[in-house]
VMD Tcl script that draws the C-alpha trace (Angstrom):
set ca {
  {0.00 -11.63 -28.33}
  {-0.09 -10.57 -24.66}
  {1.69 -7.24 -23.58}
  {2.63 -6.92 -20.19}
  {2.92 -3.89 -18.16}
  {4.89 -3.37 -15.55}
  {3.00 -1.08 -12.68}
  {4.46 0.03 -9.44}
  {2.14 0.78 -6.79}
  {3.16 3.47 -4.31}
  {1.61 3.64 -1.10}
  {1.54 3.39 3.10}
  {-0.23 1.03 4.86}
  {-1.63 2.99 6.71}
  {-3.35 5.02 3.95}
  {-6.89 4.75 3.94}
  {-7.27 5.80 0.33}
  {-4.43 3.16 -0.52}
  {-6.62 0.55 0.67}
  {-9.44 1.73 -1.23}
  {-7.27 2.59 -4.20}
  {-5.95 -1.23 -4.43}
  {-9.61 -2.38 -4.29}
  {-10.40 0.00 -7.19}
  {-7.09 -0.83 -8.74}
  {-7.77 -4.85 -8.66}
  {-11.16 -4.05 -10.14}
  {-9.57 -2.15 -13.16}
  {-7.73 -5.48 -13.76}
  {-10.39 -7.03 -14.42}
  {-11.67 -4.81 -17.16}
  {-8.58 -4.60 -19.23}
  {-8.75 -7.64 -21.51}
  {-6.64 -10.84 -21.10}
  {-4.20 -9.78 -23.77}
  {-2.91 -7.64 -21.21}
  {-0.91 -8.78 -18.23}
  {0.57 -6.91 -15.57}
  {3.90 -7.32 -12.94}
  {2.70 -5.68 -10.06}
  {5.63 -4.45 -7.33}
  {4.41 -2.45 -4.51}
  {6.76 0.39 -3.35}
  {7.24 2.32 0.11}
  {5.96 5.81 1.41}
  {5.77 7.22 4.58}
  {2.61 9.68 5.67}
  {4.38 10.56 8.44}
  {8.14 8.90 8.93}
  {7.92 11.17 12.62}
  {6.10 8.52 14.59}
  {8.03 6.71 16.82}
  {9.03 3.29 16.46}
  {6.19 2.15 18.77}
  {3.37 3.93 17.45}
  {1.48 6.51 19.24}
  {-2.00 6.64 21.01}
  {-4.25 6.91 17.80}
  {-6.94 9.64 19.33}
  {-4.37 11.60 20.37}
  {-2.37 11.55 17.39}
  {-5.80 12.34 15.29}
  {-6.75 14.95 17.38}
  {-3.56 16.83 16.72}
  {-3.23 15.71 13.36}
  {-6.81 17.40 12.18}
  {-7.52 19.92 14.85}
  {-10.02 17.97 17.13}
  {-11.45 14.62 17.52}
  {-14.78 15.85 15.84}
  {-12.43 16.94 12.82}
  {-11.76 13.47 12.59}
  {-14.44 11.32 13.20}
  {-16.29 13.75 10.30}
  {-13.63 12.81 8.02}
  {-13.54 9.10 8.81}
  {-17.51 8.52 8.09}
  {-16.74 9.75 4.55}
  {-14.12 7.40 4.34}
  {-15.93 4.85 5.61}
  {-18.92 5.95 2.86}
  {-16.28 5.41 0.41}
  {-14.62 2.39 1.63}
  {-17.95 0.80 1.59}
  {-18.80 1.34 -1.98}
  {-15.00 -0.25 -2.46}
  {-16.10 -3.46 -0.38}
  {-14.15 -2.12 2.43}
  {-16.14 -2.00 6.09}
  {-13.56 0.28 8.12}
  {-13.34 0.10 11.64}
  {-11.65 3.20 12.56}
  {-13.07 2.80 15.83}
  {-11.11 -0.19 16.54}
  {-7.72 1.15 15.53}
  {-5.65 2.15 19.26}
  {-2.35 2.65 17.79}
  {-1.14 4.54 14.41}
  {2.16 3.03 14.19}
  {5.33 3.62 11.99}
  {5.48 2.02 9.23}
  {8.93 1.21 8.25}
  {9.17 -2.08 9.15}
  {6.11 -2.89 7.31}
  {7.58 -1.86 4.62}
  {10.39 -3.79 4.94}
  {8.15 -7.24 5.42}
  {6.29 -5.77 1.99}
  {10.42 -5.50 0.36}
  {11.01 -8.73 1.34}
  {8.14 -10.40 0.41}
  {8.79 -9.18 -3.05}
  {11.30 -11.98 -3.58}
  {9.19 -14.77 -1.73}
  {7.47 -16.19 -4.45}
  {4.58 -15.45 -6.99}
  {1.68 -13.52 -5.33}
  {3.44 -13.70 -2.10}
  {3.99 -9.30 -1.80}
  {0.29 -9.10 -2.66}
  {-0.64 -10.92 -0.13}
  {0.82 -9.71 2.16}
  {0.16 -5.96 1.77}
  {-3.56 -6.88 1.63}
  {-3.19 -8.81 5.19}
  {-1.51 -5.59 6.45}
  {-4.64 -3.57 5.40}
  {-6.98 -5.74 6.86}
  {-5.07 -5.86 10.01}
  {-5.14 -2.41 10.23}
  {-8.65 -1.10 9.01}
  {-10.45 -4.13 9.38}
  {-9.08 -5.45 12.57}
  {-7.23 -2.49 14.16}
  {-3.81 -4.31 14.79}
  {-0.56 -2.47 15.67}
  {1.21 -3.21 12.60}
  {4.18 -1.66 13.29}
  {4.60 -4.47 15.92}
  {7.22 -7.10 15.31}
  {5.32 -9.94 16.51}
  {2.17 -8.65 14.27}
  {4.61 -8.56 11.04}
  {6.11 -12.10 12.16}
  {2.68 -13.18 12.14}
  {1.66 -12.07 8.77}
  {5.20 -13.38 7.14}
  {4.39 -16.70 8.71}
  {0.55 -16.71 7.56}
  {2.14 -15.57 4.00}
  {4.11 -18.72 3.72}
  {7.62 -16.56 4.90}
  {10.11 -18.27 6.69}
  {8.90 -16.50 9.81}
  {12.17 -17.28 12.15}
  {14.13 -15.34 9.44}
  {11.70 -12.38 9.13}
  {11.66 -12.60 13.01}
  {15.93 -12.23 12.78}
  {15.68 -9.18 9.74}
  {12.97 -7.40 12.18}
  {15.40 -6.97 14.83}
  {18.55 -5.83 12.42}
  {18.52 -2.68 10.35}
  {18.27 -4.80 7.43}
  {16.89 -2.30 4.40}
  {15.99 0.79 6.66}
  {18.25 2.64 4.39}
  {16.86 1.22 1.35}
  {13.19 2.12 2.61}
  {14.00 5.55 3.08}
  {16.37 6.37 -0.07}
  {13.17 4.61 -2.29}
  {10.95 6.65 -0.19}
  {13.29 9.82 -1.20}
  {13.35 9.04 -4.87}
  {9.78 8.52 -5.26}
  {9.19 11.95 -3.47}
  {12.24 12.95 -6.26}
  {9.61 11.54 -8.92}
  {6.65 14.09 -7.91}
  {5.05 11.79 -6.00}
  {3.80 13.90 -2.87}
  {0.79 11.58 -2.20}
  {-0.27 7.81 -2.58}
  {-1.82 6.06 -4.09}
  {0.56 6.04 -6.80}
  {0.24 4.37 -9.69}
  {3.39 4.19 -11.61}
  {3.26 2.43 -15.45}
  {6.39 1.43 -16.97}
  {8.48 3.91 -14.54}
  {7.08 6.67 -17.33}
  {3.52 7.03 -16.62}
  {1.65 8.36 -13.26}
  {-1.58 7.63 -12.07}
  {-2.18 9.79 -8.74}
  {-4.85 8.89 -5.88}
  {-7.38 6.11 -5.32}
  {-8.73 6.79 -9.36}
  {-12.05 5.12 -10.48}
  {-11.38 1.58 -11.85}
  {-11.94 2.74 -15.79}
  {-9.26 5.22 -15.31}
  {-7.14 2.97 -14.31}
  {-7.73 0.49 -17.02}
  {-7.81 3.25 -19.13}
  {-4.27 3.76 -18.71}
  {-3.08 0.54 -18.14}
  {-4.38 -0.23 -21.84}
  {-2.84 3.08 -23.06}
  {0.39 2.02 -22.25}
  {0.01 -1.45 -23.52}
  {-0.92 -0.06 -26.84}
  {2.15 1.85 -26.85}
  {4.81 -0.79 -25.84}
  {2.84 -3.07 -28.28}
  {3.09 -0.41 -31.40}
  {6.75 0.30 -29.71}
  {7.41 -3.61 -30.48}
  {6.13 -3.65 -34.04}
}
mol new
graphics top color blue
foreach p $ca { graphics top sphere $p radius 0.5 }
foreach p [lrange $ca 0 end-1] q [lrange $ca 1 end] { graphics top cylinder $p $q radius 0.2 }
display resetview
């Protein structure tokens, strides 16, 4: 009998560790067994709601986010270290603009109800716009892009964009996850019981993931 287990995944997309956390988080899946199946939904946060809507000049918003440029760059060859060892080649150098990320949440909210796979997608094409690519992804046309790419109907994402469609609902979920504990992401959340904080090896993850199933299954008997 398969058990399934329901995980929501917290995070920005703008979240370095986020990106390396879904690597190590899609590698755990494949060490948990197949009778165990998860329903993966992939939830907002913010790492800094203050930008404005149309971004702001990355080295200038590093270099007074960590101190100095130097600061930085130190911090972002560890990353890349990391990301590397994830299958993730960063190009930090090519990102001009950290933008806000509220509408790319709302293009992730949406996509939830777009068809099987579809929300996946298209949080890993935000990523890799982002880190791989260094796209403003905070810019309409960007997110219209991705919708369309993701099989969206892009003329309708193109008409929620522009509206205030789900701002609210972003930032009340954003509110009750921070009401949950969670003060940084990655989040892993398992049955809306269990947390798994931070970009955790892949055999934690699994770990857990096959914890829980154990439970629900022993729950069921």
């Amino acid at each position: 009998m398969t058990e399934t287990v329901h995980i929501d995944i917290v995070s920005d997309v703008v979240c370095p560790w986020c990106f390396v956390g879904k690597k190590r988080f899609e590698k755990a899946l494949g060490e948990i067994g197949e009778d165990i199946a998860v329903e993966i939904n992939w939830r907002p946060f913010q790492l800094d709601p203050t930008i404005p809507p149309g971004g702001k000049d990355r080295k200038q918003y590093l270099a007074e986010k960590f101190g100095s440029m130097e600061r930085s760059n130190e911090l972002h060859r560890n990353l890349a270290n990391i990301g590397a060892e994830a299958g993730i080649p960063f190009q930090f150098d090519a990102i001009e603009v950290s933008p806000n990320t509220l509408d790319a949440h709302r293009l992730i909210r949406w996509a939830q109800t777009a068809g099987d796979g579809v929300q996946g997608h298209v949080v890993e094409e935000l990523f890799e716009l982002y880190f791989l690519k260094g796209q403003n992804i905070g810019d309409h046309s960007v997110l219209v892009d991705v919708a369309r790419e993701a099989g969206m109907d892009a003329a309708v994402i193109e008409t929620l964009l522009a509206s205030d469609a789900d701002r609210e609902a972003i930032t009340q979920e954003i509110a009750l996850a921070q009401q949950m504990g969670v003060t940084g992401v990655p989040c892993f959340i398992l049955e809306n019981k269990y947390g798994v904080m931070g970009a955790q090896d892949p055999e934690t993850i699994a770990d857990a993931i096959r914890q829980v199933a154990a439970e629900k299954s022993a729950a069921t008997v």
